[in-house]
C-alpha positions in Angstrom: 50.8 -64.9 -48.5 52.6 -68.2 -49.1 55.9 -69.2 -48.5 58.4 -70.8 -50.9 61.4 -71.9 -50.0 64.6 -73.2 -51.9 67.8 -74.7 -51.6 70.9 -76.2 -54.1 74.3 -77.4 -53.0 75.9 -80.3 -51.7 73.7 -81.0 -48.6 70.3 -83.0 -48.4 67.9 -80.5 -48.7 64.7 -82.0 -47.0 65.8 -80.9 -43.6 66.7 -77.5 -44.5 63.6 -76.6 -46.3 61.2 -77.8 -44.2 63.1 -75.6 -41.6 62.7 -72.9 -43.5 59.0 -73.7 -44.2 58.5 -74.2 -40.5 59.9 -70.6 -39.9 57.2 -69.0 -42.3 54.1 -71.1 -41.9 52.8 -67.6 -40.2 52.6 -67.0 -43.9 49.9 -69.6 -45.0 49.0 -72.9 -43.8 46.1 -74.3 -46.0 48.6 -77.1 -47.5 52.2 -77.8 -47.9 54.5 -79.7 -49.7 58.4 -80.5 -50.9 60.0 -81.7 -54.2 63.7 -82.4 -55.1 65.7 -84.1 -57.8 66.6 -87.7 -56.9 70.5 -88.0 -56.4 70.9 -90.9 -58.7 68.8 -90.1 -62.0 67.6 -86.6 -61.2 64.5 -87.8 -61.4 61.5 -85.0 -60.2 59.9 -86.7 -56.9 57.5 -84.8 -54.8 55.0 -85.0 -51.8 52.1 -82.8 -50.8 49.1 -82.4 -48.9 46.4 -80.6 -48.0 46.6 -78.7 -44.2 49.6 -78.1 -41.8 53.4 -78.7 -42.7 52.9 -81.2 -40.0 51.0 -83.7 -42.4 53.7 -83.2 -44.9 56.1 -84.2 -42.4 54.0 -87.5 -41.7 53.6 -88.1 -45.2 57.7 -87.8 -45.9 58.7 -89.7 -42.5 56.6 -92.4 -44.1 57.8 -92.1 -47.8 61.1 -90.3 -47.7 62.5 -88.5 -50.4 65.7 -85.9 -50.3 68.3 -84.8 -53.0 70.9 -82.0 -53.3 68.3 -79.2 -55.0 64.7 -79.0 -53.9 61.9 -76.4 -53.2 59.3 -76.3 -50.8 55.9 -74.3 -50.1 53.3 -73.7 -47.4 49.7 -71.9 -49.2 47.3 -69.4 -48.3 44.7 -70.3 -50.8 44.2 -67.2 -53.3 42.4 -69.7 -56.1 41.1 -73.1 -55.8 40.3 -74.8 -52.4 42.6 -76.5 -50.0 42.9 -79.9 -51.7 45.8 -81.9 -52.7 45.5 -81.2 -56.4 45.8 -77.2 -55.4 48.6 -77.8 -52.6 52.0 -76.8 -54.2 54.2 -77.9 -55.9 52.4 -78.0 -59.6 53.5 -79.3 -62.4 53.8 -79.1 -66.4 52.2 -82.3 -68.4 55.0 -84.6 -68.1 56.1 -83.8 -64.4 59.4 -82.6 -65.2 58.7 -79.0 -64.6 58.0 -78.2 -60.9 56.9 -75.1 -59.5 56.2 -72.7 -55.8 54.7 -69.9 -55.9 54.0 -66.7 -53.9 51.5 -64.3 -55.7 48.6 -63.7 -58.1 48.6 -64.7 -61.7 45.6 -62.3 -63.0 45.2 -63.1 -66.3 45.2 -67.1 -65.8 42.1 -68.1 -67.4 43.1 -66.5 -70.5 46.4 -68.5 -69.9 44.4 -71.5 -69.0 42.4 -71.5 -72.0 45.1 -71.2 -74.4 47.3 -73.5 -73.2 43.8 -76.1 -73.0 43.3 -76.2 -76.8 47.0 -76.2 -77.2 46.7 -80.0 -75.5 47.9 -79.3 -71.7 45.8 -81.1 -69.5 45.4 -78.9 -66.2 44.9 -81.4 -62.5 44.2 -78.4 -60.2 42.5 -75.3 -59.9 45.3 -72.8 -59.6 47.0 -70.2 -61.7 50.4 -71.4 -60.9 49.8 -74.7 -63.0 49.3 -72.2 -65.4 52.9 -71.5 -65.1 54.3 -74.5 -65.4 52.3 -74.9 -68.4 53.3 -71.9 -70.2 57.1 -72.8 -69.2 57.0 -75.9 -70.7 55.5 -74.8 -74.3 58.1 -71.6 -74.1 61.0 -74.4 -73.6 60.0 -76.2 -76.7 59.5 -73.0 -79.1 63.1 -71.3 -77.6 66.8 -72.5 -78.2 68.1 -70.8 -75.1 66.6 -71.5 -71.3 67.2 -67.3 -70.9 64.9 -66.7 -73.8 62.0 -68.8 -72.6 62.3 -67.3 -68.8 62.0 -64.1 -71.0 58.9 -64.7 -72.9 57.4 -66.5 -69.8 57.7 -63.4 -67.7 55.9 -61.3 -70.9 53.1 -63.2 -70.6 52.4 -62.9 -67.1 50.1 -60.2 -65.1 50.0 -59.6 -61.4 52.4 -59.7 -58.8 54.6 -62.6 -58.1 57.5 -64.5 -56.6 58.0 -68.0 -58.1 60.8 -70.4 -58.1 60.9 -73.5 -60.7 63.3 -76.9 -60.8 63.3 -79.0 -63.9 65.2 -82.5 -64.2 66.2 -81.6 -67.6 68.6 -78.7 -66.0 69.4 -80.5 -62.6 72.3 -77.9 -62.0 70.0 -75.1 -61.0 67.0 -73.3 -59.5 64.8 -70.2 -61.5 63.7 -67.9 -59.7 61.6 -64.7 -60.8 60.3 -61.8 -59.1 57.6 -59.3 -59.5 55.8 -57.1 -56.7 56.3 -60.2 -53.7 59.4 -61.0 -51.8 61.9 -63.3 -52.9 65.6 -63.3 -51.6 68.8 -65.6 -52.2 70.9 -66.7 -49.3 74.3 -67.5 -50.4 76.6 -70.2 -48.3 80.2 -71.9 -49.5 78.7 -74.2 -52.4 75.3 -73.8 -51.2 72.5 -71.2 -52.1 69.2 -71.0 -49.7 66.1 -69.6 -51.9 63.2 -68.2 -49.5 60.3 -65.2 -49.2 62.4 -64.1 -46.2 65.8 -64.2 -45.0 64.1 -65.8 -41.9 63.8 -68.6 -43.5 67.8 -69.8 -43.8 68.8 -67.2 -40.5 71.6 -68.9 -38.8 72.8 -70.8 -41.9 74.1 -67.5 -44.3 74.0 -63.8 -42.9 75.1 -63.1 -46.8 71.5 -62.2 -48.7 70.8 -61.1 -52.5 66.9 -58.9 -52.0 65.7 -59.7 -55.9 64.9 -56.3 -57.9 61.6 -55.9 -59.1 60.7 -57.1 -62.3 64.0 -59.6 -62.4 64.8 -63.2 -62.9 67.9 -65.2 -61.8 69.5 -68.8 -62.3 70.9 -69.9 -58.9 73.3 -72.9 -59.2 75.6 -73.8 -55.9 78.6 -71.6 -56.7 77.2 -68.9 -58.9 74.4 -66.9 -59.3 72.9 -64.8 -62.7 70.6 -62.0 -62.0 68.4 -60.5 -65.4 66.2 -57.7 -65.3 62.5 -58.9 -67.0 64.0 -58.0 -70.5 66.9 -60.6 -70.2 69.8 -57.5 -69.8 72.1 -58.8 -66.5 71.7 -56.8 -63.5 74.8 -56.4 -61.0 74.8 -58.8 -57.9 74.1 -56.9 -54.7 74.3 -58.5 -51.6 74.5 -58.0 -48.0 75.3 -59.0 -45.1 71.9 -58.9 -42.7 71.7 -59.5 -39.1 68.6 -61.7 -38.4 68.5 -65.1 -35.9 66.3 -68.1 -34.9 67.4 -68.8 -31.7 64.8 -66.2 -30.0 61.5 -67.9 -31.8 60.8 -70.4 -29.0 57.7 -70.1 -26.9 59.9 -69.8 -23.9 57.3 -72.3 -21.7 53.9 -70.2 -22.9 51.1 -72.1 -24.4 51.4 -69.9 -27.6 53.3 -67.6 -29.5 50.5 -64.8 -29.2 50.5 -65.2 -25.2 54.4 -64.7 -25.8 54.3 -61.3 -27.9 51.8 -60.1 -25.1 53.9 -60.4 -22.4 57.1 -59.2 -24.1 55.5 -55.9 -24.7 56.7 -54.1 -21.9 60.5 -54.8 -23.1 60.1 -54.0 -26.6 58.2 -50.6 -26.1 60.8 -50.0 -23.8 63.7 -51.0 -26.5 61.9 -49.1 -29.1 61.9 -45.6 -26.6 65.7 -46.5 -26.6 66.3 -47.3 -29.7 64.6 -43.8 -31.0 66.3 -42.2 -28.6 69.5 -43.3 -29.3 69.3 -42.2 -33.5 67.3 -38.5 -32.3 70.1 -36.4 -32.7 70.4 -38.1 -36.7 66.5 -39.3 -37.0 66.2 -36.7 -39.7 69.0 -38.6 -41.7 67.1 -41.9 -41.6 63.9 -40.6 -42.4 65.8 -38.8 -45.9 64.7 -35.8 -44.3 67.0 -32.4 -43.5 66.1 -30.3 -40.7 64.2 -27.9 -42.7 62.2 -30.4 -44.8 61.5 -31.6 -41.6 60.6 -28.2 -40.1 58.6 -27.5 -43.4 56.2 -30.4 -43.4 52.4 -29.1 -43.3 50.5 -32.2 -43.6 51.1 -35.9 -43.0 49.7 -39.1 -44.4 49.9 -42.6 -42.7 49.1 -45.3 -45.2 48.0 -49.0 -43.9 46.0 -52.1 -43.3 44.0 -53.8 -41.0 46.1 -53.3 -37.5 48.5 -51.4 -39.1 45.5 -49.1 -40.3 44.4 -49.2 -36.6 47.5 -47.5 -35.3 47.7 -45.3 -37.9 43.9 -43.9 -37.2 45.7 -43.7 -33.2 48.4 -41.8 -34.7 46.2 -39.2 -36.5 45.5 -37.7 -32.8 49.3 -37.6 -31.9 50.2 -35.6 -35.1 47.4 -33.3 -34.9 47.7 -32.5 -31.6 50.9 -32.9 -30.3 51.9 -31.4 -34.0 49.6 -29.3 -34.7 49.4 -30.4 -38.6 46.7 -32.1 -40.6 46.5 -35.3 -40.6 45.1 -38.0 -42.6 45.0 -41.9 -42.5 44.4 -43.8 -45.6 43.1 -47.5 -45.8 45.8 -48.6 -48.5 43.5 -51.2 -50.4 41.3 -48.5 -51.0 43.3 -45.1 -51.3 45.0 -46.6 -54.7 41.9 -46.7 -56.4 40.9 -43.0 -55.3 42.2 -39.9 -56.9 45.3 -38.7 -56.2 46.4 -35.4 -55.5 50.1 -34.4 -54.9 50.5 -32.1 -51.8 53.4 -29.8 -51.4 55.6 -29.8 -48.3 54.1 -33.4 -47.1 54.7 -36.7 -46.5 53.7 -40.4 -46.1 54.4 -43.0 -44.0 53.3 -46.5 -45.0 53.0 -48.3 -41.7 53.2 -52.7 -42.2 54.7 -54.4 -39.1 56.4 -57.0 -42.0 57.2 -54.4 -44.7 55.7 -56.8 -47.4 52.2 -56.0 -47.2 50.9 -55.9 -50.9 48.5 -53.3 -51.0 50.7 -50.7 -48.2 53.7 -51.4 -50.7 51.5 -50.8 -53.8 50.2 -47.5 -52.6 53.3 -46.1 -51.4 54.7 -47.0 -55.3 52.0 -44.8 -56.3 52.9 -42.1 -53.8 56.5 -42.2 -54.9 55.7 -42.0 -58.7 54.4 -39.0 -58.0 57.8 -37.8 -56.6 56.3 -37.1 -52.8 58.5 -38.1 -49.8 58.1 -41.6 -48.5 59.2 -43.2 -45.4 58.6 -46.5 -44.0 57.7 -47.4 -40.6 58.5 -51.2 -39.8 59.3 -54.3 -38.1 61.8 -55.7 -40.7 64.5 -53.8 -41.6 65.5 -56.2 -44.3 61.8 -55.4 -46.2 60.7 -54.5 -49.4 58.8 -51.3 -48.0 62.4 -50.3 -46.0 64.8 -50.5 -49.3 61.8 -48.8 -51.3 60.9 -46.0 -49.1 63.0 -42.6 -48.5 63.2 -43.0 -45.2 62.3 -45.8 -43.0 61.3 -45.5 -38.8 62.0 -49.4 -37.1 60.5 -50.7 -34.1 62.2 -52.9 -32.0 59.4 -55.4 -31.3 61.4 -58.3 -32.7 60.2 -60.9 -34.4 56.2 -61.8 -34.5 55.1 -64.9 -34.7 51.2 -65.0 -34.1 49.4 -64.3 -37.3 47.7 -61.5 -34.5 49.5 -58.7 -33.9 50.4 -57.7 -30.6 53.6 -55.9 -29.6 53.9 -55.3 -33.2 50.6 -53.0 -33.0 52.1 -51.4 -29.3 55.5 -50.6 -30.5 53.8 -48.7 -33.9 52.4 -46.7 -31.4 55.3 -45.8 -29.8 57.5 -45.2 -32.4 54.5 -43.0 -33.9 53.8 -41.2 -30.5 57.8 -40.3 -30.0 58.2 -39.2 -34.0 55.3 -36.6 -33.5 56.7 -35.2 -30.3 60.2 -35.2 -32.2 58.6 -33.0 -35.1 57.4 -31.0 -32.5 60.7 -30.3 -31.0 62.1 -29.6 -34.4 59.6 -27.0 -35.2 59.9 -25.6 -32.1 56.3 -26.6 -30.5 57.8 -28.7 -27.5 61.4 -28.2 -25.6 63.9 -30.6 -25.5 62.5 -31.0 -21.5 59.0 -32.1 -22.7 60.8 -34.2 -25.0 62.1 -36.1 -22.2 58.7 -36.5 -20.4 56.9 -37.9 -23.9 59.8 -40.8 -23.7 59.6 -41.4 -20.1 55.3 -41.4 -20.6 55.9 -44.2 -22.9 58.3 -45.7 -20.7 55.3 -45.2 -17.9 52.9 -46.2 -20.2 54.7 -49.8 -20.9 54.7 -50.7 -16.8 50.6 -49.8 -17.1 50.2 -52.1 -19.7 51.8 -55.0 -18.1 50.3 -54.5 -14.5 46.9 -54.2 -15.7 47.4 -57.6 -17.3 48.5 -59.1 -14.2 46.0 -57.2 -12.0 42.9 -58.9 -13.9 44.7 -62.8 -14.6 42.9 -64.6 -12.7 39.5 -63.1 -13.3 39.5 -63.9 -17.2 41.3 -67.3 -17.1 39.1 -68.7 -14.2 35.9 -66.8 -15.0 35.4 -63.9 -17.4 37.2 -65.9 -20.8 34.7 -68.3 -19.8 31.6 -66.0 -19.7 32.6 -64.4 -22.6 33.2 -67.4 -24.7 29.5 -68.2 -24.8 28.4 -65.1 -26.9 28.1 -65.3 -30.5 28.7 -61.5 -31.1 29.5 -58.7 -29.7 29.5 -54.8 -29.9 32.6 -52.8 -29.5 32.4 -48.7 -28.9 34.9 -46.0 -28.4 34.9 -42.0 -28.3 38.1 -39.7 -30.2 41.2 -41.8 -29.6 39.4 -44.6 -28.3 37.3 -45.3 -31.2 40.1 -46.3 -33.7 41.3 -48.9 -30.1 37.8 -50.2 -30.4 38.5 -51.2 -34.1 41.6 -52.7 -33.1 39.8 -54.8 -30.1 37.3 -55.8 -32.1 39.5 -57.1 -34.6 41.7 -59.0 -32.0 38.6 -60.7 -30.7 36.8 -62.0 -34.4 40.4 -62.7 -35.8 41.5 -65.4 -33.1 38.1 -66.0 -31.3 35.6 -66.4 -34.5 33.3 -64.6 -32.5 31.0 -61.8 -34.9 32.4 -58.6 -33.4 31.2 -55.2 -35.4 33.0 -51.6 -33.5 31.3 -48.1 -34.0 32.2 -44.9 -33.1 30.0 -44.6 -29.7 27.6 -41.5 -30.8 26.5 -43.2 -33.3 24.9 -46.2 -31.5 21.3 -44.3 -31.7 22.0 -44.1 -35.4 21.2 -48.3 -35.8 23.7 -50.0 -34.0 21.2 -49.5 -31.2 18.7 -52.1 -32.8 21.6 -55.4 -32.2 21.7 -54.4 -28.0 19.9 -56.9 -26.1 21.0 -58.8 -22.8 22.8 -61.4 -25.3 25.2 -59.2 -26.7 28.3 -57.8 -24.5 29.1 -54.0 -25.3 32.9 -53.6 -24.9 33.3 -49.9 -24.2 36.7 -48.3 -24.0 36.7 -45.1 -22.0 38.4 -41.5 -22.3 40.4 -39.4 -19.8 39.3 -36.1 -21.2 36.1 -35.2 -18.9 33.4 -34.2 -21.9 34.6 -37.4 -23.7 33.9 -39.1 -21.1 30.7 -38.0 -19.9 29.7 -38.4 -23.9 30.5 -42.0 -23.3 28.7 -42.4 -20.1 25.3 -41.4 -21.4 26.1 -43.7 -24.6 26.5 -46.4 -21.8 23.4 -44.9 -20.2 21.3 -45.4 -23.4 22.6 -49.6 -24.1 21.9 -50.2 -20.3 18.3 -48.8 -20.8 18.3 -51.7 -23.8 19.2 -54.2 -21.4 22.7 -54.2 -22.9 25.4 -56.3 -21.2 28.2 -53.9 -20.5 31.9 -54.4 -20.2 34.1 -50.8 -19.9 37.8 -50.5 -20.0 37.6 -47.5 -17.9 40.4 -45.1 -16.5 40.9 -44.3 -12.1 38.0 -42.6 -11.0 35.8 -42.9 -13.7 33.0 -44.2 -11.2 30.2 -43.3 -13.2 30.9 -45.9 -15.8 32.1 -48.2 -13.6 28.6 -48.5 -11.8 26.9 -48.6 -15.4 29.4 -51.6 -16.3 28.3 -55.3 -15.5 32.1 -55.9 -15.7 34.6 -53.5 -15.3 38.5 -53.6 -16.1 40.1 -50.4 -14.1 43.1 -48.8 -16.2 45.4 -46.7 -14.5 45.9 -43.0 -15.4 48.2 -42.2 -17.7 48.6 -39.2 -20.4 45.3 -38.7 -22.0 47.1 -39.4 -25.9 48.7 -43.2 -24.5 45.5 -44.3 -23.1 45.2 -46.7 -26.0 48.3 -48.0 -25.7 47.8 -48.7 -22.0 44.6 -50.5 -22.9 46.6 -52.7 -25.1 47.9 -55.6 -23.4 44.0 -56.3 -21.3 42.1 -56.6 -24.3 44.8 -58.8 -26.4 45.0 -61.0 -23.3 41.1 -61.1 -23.3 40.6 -62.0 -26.7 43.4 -64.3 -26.0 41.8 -66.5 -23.4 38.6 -66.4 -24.7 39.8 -67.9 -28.1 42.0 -70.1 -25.4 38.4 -71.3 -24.0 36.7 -72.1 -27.5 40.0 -74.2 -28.6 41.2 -71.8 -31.5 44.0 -72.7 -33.4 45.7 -69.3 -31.7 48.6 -68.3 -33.7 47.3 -69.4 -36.9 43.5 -68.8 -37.3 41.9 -70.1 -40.2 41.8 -68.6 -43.4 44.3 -66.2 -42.5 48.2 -65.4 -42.6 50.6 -63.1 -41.0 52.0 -61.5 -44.2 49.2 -60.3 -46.2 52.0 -60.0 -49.8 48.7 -60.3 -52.3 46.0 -57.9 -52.8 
C-alpha cells in the first residue's frame, strides 16, 4: 500500500516527485523519503524520515538536494516499524544502489540470510534492503545489466512493484513489476514513473500500464519493456483522461467531509452515466444478450467496504433478479475450494481496482475460464484491463482513506445492474426500469437532506456525547445488517472507538452480555413491517439491559422511536435503497465524532486507501 514515484529527463525532479507523492500519500504515510543523482558527479544523495511527507519536506527545505533522475516513496509499514532505518529509500552496501518499493518480498529471510554470510551488512528491518542487496551481488556475477534484472526477478517471491537508480548507470531508471501497480508516464524527453497515473496527471495524458511479470529500463527518450524471462515485450501505451485540478478541499475542513457532501452529485452522475451506455451495457460487461439472459447465479467478490456493498447487493440480485446470490470475502474465498459454476459470473467490486487480495481472487476465477467483470472507480486499474467486463462509477476521485461516495455509488451502480438484468430477462419492463433510476435519483436528495436535517444536533451536541464512549454496539435486520457492518466500520476506522456489529437476532445469543448504560446501541431499522417489529422487540430486549439506544429509523416507525434515547428520522424511500439513504447520516456521524476526539480524518493511523498487499 505504498507509493513510489519516479521521474528522468531534463527537469529538477524534487518538485515533481514530491507532487506526485503528495497525490498518493492516501496510499501510506508511516514515513517518506526522496533520492536523486547529483547533477555534477551523479553522486547517489538521499533524505528520509520517519512520519508524514511533510517532515520530508522540512528535512529537504533545510538540506536541499535535486537532480535530473530521482525516485520517491511514502510507506505503509508491511515489515519493520516506522523508523528512519525502515523509511524508503534502502540501499545496497556501498550506497550506490537505491531502491522504492510497493509490495511484499515473502521469502526475505531466506534472502536475508544468504546474502548475511555472503558479507552484506543489512541497517533496517525490511525486505526491500533485501533487494538492493541481491541486485548488487547479481551486478558483480553478470556482464550484462538485462541479465542481472533477470536473475534478480528469479529469486524473488510475492507480489511487487519496485523501481531502482544506481550512479553507476545515471542514464536510467529500472523498474519491475509483479502483482502491484506500476505505470510509466511518458513526456517530450521526460518520463514520470508512479503506482498511479494520478501521480503525474496534468503533466502527460500518454501512460505505459506494466504487464505482469515484466521489467523495463526507462531513460528520457526511450523506453525497453522485458517480460520476467528477458524476451521484449511491445510498448503499449495510451492516452488516459485523469486531472488534479478537482482534489482541493473546496473550503471543508477535510477531504472525508468533502466526498460526503458530493454524494448527491455523483450518485446522480453514475444513474446517468449507466443510463447513457444501457442500450450497449451488455458490450462492456463482455456479455451478449443471451449470456446475459442465461446467467443463473452471481458472485460479488470484495473487501472491507467494498465487501459491505457487495453483502447490500446480495438482496438486490436476489430479489429484484430472482437468482442466487453469493458474496465472497476475497481474502478468504482464495483459500477455499473452488468450484466452477456453469452459466455464472463474478464481479470483483474495489473502489480503486488495485486491491490485492479482490485482484488475486478474481485471477483465480479467471484461470478457471468463468466470466469476470469489474466494478470500479478507476477506469485506468489493474482489475478494469484484467476483467471481461468492467461496470464504472462516477464518484470521482476519493481522497479520504474512508470511503464514502465511493461505497454510495457501488450501490448504485449495483442496484441499476440488477434491475437492468431484470429487464433483459424479462422480469421488469422498460417502465419499471425508469422508476429504479429515478428511486436512486430520489434516494440521492434523502441522503443529503437527512444530513442537513440533523447538522446541528451532532456538531453542537450528539458528536460530543458520542465521543465519550469507548465502544459501541452496532445492529441491523436483512438489508440493514450488512449497513450496520459498514457503520460500524466507518466509526472504529476514523474514530478509534471499539465498535463490534451483529446481525440483531442474535443479540440474545452473547452480544447481550456487553449492553450496559455505557455502551450506545446503533440500530438501523427496516421498512418491511415483520422486519421491523423483529427489530423493535430486539430494541425492547437492550432497553430492558439498560442499553443506551440510538435508531436510524424510517417515517412512522414510532415504536422504535419511543424505545430510542436518540433518534435520527429517515425518510421513506423503496424498501431495497434504505441503506443507501442511511448513508450520508452515519458517515457524517462518525465524521464529527472522530472531528471531536482530534483524529487524523483522512488518514487514520495504521491504515491506507489502497490496500495493493495481502
Amino acid at each position: 500500500m505504498c507509493s513510489v514515484v519516479g521521474y528522468i529527463g531534463n527537469s529538477y525532479c524534487r518538485e515533481i516527485v514530491m507532487e506526485g507523492l503528495s497525490r498518493l500519500e492516501y496510499r501510506g504515510y508511516d514515513s517518506a523519503g526522496f533520492a536523486c543523482l547529483s547533477p555534477q558527479d551523479n553522486r547517489l544523495v538521499y533524505a528520509k524520515t520517519p512520519g508524514r511527507l511533510q517532515s520530508l519536506r522540512d528535512v529537504l527545505d533545510k538540506a536541499p538536494i535535486d537532480g535530473f533522475l530521482g525516485i520517491g516513496h511514502t510507506r505503509w509499514s508491511t515489515h519493520g516499524v516506522s523508523s528512519q532505518e525502515n523509511a524508503h529509500p534502502q540501499f545496497d552496501c556501498d550506497k550506490r544502489i537505491s531502491i522504492v518499493h510497493n509490495g511484499i518480498i515473502e521469502n526475505h529471510h531466506a534472502l536475508k540470510d544468504e546474502l548475511i554470510s555472503a558479507g552484506h551488512v543489512f541497517h533496517s528491518d525490511t525486505d526491500t534492503e533485501v533487494v538492493a542487496h541481491l541486485f548488487e551481488a547479481l551486478l558483480v556475477s553478470h556482464t550484462t545489466f538485462k541479465a542481472a534484472v533477470v536473475d534478480l526477478v528469479s529469486h524473488l517471491d510475492g507480489a511487487y512493484a519496485f523501481v531502482i537508480i544506481s550512479q553507476d548507470f545515471p542514464d536510467r531508471i529500472v523498474l519491475v513489476r509483479k502483482r502491484s501497480p506500476l505505470c510509466i508516464g511518458i513526456g517530450d524527453d521526460e518520463m514520470f514513473v508512479a503506482s498511479d497515473p494520478l501521480a503525474f496527471a496534468g503533466k502527460t495524458r500518454k501512460v505505459l500500464f506494466m504487464p505482469d511479470e515484466s521489467f523495463a529500463f526507462v531513460k528520457k527518450d526511450l523506453i525497453e519493456l522485458y517480460d520476467f524471462t528477458g524476451k521484449p515485450l511491445p510498448l503499449v501505451a495510451q492516452d488516459i483522461s485523469i486531472d488534479w485540478a478537482d482534489r482541493e478541499k473546496d473550503g471543508h475542513e477535510h477531504f472525508m467531509l468533502k466526498e460526503i457532501y458530493e454524494q448527491k452529485t455523483a450518485i446522480q452522475a453514475t444513474v446517468e452515466f449507466l443510463k447513457s451506455i444501457s442500450g450497449t451495457f451488455w458490450d462492456h460487461l463482455g456479455l451478449t444478450p443471451e449470456q446475459a439472459k442465461a446467467i443463473d447465479s452471481l458472485s460479488l467478490i470484495g473487501c472491507g467496504t467494498s465487501w459491505h456493498a457487495g453483502r447490500i447487493a446480495q438482496f438486490f440480485f436476489e430479489y429484484i433478479c430472482m437468482i442466487p446470490t453469493r458474496v465472497l470475502l476475497a481474502s478468504e474465498f482464495r483459500y477455499m475450494p473452488f468450484f466452477s459454476e456453469h452459466k455464472s459470473i463474478f464481479v470483483a467490486i474495489s473502489q480503486s481496482g488495485e486491491t490485492a487480495d479482490t485482484l488475486e481472487a478474481m485471477r483465480m476465477v479467471s484461470a478457471a475460464h468463468m466470466h469476470t467483470i469489474a466494478l470500479t472507480n478507476m477506469p485506468s486499474s489493474t482489475l478494469v484491463r484484467e476483467a471481461d467486463g468492467f461496470i464504472l462509477t462516477q464518484a470521482g476521485q476519493e481522497i479520504a482513506v474512508a470511503s464514502t461516495k465511493a461505497f454510495s455509488t457501488q450501490m448504485t451502480a449495483l442496484y441499476w445492474f440488477a434491475n437492468r438484468l431484470a429487464l433483459e430477462k424479462g422480469i421488469i419492463s422498460r417502465h419499471q426500469m425508469e422508476l429504479a433510476e429515478e428511486d436512486l435519483l430520489v434516494t440521492a436528495e434523502v441522503l443529503e437532506n437527512t444530513i442537513e436535517n440533523y447538522k446541528m444536533d451532532i456538531t453542537t451536541l450528539l458528536a460530543k456525547r458520542y465521543a465519550q464512549k469507548g465502544r459501541a454496539i452496532f445492529l441491523g435486520r436483512h438489508i440493514s445488517y450488512p449497513f450496520a457492518m459498514e457503520a460500524a466500520l466507518k466509526l472504529k476506522e476514523i474514530s478509534y472507538i471499539f465498535s463490534q456489529c451483529y446481525p440483531a437476532g442474535e443479540l440474545k445469543h452473547g452480544p447481550l452480555a456487553l449492553v450496559d448504560e455505557h455502551t450506545p446501541i446503533f440500530i438501523f431499522s427496516h421498512q418491511d413491517p415483520l422486519i421491523y417489529q423483529k427489530l423493535v422487540a430486539n430494541a425492547q430486549e437492550a432497553k430492558a439491559r439498560n442499553g443506551h439506544i440510538v435508531a436510524f429509523a424510517f417515517e412512522g416507525q414510532d415504536e422504535l422511536m419511543r424505545l430510542a434515547d436518540q433518534t435520527f428520522i429517515i425518510p421513506r424511500v423503496k424498501p431495497l435503497l434504505g441503506p443507501l439513504a442511511m448513508t450520508g447520516i452515519v458517515q457524517f456521524l462518525a465524521y464529527q465524532i472522530a472531528k471531536e476526539l482530534g483524529r487524523p480524518i483522512d488518514k487514520p493511523r495504521n491504515l491506507a486507501k489502497s490496500v495493493t498487499v495481502e
